[in-house]
N, C-alpha and C positions, 0 to 999 in steps of 0.2 A: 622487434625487427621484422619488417616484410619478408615470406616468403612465397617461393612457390607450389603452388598444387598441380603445376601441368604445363603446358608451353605458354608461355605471356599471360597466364593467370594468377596474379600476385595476391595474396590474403594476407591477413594479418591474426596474426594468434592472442586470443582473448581469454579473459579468464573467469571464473568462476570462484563462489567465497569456498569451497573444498580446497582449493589450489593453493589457499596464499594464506598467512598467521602475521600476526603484530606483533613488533619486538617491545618488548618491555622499558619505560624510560632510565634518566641516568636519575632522574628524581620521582618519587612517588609521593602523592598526597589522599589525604582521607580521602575516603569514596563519600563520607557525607557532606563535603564543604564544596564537591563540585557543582555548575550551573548546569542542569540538563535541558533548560529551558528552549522552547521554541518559539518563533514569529511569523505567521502568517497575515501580512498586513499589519492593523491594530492590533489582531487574535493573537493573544500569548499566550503558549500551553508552559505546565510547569515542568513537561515531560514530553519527551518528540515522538508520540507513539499514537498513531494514527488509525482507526479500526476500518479495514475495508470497505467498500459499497457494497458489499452482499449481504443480499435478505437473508441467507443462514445466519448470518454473522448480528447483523446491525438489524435493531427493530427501534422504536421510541426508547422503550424501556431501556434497552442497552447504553443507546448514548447517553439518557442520565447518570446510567454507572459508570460509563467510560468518565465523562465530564467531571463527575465528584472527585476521579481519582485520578485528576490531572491530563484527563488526554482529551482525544476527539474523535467522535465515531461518527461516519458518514453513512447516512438514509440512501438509498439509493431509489431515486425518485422515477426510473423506469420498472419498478420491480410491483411485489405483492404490496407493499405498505401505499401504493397510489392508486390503487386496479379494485382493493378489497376493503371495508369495513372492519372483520374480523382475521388480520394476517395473520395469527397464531395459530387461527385453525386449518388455514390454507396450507402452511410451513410443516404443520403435524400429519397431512397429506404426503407434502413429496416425502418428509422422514420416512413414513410409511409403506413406500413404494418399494417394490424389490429391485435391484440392481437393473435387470432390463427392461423394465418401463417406466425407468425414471426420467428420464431426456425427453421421452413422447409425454410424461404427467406433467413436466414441468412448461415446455413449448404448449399444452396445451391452456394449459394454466394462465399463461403470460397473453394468451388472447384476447383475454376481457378488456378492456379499453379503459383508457385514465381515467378517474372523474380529479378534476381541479377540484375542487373543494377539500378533497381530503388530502393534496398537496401543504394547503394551508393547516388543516387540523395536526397533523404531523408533526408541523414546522412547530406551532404553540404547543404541543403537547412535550415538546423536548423544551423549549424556553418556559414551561410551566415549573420542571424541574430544576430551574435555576443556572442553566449550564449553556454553554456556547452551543451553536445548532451548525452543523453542513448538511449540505445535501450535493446528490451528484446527477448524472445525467447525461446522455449521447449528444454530442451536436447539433443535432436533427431535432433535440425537445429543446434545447438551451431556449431558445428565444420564448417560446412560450409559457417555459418552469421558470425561469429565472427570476421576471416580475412579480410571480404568485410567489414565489420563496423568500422575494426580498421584503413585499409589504408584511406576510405575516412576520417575519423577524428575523431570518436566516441571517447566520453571520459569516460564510464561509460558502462559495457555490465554488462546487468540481463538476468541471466537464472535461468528459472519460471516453476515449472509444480506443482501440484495439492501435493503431498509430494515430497520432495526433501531428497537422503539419499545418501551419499558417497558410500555406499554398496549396490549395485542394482542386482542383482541375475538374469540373463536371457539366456537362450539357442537357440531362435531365433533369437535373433541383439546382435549384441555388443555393453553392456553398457555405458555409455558417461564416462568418466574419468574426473570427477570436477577436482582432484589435477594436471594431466598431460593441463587439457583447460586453467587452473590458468597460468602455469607455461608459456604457449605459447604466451597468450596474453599480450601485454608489459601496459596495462590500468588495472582499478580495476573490479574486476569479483562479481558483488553480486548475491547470491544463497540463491533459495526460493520456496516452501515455509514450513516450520516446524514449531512447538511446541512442542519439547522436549527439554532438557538440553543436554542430549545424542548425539541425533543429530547436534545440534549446537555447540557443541566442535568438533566434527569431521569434519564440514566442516571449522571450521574454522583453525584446523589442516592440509584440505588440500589447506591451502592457499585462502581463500577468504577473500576478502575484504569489505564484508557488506553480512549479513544475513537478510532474509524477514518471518517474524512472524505472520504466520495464515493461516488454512484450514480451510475454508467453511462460515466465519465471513457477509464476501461482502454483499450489499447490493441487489447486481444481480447471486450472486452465490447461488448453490443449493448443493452442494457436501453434507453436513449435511443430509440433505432431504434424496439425492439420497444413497449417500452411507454410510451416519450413521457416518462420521469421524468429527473429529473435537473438540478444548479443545477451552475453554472459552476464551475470548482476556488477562484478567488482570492475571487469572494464566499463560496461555501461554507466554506471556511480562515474567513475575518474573523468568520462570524455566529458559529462553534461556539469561533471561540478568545474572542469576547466572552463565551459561556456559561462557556468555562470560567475566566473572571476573574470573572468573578460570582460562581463558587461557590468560588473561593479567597477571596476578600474575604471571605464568609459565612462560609467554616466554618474555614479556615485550611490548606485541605489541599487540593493543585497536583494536579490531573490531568490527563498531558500529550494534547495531540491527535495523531491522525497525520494529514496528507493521504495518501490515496490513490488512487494512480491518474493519469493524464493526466498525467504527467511524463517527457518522456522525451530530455531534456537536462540537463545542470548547473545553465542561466539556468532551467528550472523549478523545479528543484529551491530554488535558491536564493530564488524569489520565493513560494514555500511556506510556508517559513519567515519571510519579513518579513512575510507573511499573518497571521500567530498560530502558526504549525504549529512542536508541539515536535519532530517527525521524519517522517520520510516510507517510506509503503512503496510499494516499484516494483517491478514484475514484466517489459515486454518489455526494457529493459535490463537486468535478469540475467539474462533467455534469452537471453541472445546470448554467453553467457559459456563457454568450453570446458568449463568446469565443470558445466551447467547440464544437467538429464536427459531435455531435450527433441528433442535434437540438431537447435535453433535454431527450435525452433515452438513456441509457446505458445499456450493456450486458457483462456477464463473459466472462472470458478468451475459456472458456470451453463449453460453448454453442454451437460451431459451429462443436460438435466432432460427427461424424458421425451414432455411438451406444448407445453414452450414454452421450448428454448434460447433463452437470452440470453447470447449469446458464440460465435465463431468461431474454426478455428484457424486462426491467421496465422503467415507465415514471417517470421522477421527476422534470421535466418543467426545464423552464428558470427564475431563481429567480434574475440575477444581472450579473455585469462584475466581471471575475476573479480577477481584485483589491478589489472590493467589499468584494467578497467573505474572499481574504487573509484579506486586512487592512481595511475592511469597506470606508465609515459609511454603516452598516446593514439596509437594506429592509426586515429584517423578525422579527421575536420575539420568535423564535427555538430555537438558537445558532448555526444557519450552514450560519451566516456570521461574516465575522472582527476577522479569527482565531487566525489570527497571534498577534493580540490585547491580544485577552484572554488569550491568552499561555501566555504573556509577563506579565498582571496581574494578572494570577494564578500565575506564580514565583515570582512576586513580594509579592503576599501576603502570602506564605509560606518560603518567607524568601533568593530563589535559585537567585545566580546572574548567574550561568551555567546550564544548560541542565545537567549533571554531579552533582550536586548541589541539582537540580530538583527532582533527582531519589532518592535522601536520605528520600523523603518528608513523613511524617508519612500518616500512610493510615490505617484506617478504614472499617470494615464489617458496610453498609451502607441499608440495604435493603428497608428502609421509603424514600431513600433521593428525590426519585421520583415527590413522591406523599404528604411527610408533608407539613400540611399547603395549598394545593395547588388545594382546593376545587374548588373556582370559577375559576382557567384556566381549570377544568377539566369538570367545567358544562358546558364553555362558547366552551372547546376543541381550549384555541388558549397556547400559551407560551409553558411549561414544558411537557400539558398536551396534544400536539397537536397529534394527530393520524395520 
C-alpha cells in the first residue's frame, strides 16, 4: 500500500529476501523427482544457476566446469579474458594488491585495449570443452562483440550495463538499438539489468530472450552507495516476473527472468524463484570456488570505470570446489554450499515439481525469520547468525 514520506510525496514499501519466508505446501514431493530445468531460447540448462560476468568469477576454465555441471557461466568480454593473452596471471595481480590500491590496479589494468581475436579464441576454447558458451558485454561493444562471438560459436550473448532501457535518449553517440541487435544475431540475446515491470515489457517486446533483474544488489557492487538507485531483490523479482506474464499472455511466447545479484545463500536463492525468477545468476558464491580465477576475490562489473567506480574488490576466500558449492556435501554452516540441493528441497517442501510451480509458492512478510529462536548462533556468530 502507497504511503507517504512528506507532503504529496507518495512511495511505495519494497522488500528485500531478509523480510519475507515461504510457507511450506499442503503436499510435499521428493526433492529428486523435481524439473529444476531452464530455457534460454534453444539453450537448456539442467539447472537455473547462472555464474556472473566477472573475471574473479568466470575465466574459460570455469565455464567448462560450470557447463559439466549443468549451469552456465558468462565470459565477460569487456574484462581481462579480451585485453590479455595470460588472464591468470593479470587476476593473480589484482588478488595481490592491498586493499587501497586495488581500484587504481585494477582501472589501470582495464586500459589495455581489446584485441578481437582473443574474443574468438575464448569463445572456442569453452566450446572445446564441450559445453554451452555466453559471453556478455556493455552496449557500447554489442555491436562489435557480438558478430565475433557468434561466428566462433557462442550460444548465449548478454548485454549488461548498470540500467538497461530500450529508450535511451543521447546526442553525443548513437544509442545501441536492443530490438534491431536482437533481430541480427541468429542466438538468444539476454538484456540486463532492470527492476521495473515497464521496462521489462519493453525489452521483451524488442525481442529478447532472457531478461536480468537487479541494480546495485551484488555483493561487490556499490551503485546503491554511489548513486542512490536501486529496488529491493524480492519486489524487483514480483514487478519484472508480472511483465513478464503479461507478455506471455499477449503474444504466447515465455521469456524467462533472472534475478541477479544479492543472493548469497540457498534460502535466497530459493525465495528468488517463488519471486517470479526463472533462474538466478550469482557471482560471490562462485568466487569462493577453487575453481574460480579470482583466487577468492571478486570485483563489479563497474569498478574498473574510470570516473566513477561502482564496485569494490572484496575478499570472500576459497571455501570448496564448484561441485561443492552447486551439489555439496557443504564445508560450511551458512547456506552458500549444496544450492542446487536446497532449491530441489525447498520445492519439494512446498509442494513445486517445476520452477513454474515454484513461483506460485505462498510467501510471507517475514521480518523475525532471521533471528527467531537463533540466540546461540548469534552469540557463538557461526550458522544463520554468521557476520
Amino acid at each position: 500500500m502507497p504511503v507517504f514520506i512528506g507532503r504529496d510525496r507518495e512511495v511505495r514499501r519494497c522488500y528485500g529476501f531478509d523480510e519475507i519466508a515461504l510457507v511450506p505446501g499442503t503436499l510435499t514431493i521428493n526433492p529428486e523427482e523435481v524439473d529444476t530445468s531452464l530455457a534460454i531460447g534453444k539453450v537448456k540448462l539442467s539447472i537455473p544457476f547462472i555464474a556472473s560476468a566477472m573475471d574473479g568469477v568466470v575465466d574459460a576454465k570455469f565455464a567448462v566446469a560450470m557447463g559439466k555441471l549443468g549451469g552456465l557461466a558468462v565470459l565477460n568480454l569487456d574484462g581481462i579474458n579480451s585485453r590479455y593473452e595470460k588472464p591468470r596471471d593479470v587476476l593473480a595481480k589484482i588478488a595481490a594488491a592491498p586493499p587501497s590500491e586495488a581500484t587504481r590496479l585494477v582501472q589501470e589494468l582495464y586500459r589495455e585495449p581489446f584485441k578481437e581475436a582473443l574474443i574468438a579464441k575464448r569463445v572456442k576454447e569453452i566450446k572445446a570443452g564441450g559445453v554451452k558458451c555466453a559471453v556478455s558485454c556493455i552496449p557500447q561493444n554489442a555491436d562489435r562483440f557480438g558478430p565475433i562471438a557468434e561466428k566462433a560459436g557462442c550460444d548465449v550473448f548478454f548485454v549488461q550495463s548498470t540500467v538497461a532501457t530500450v529508450r535511451h535518449k543521447a546526442t553525443r553517440y548513437k544509442p545501441f538499438d536492443i530490438a534491431k541487435f536482437c533481430r541480427k544475431l541468429r542466438i538468444p540475446v539476454v538484456v540486463g539489468n532492470v527492476v521495473t515491470y515497464d521496462v521489462t515489457l519493453e525489452l521483451m517486446e524488442a525481442g529478447v530472450s532472457g531478461v536480468l533483474v537487479g541494480v546495485g544488489p551484488g555483493a561487490a557492487c556499490t551503485t546503491r552507495g554511489v548513486l542512490g538507485l536501486g529496488v529491493p531483490q524480492v519486489t524487483a523479482t514480483v514487478d519484472c516476473a508480472a511483465a513478464r506474464d503479461t507478455f506471455y499472455k499477449r503474444t504466447g511466447r515465455y521469456v524467462p527472468i533472472m534475478t541477479d545479484g544479492g543472493m548469497s545463500t540457498g534460502g535466497d536463492i530459493c525465495k528468488a524463484i517463488a519471486c517470479g525468477s526463472d533462474g538466478v545468476m550469482v557471482g560471490s558464491a562462485f568466487a569462493r570456488a577453487k575453481e574460480a580465477p579470482g583466487l577468492g576475490f571478486h570485483w563489479g562489473m563497474a569498478t574498473p570505470h574510470s570516473n566513477l567506480p561502482r564496485g569494490t574488490r572484496i575478499h570472500v576466500g576459497i571455501t570448496g570446489t564448484l561441485e561443492e558449492i552447486l551439489y555439496g556435501p557443504s564445508r560450511t554452516d551458512d547456506g552458500s554450499h549444496n544450492l542446487v540441493t536446497a532449491l530441489k528441497t525447498c520445492m519439494g517442501s512446498v509442494g513445486a515439481s517445476t520452477i513454474r510451480e515454484m513461483q506460485m509458492t505462498e510467501i510471507i512478510i517475514a521480518p523475525s525469520i532471521r533471528t527467531e529462536g537463533k540466540i546461540f548462533q548469534k552469540a557463538q556468530n557461526i550458522g544463520m547468525a554468521k557476520s
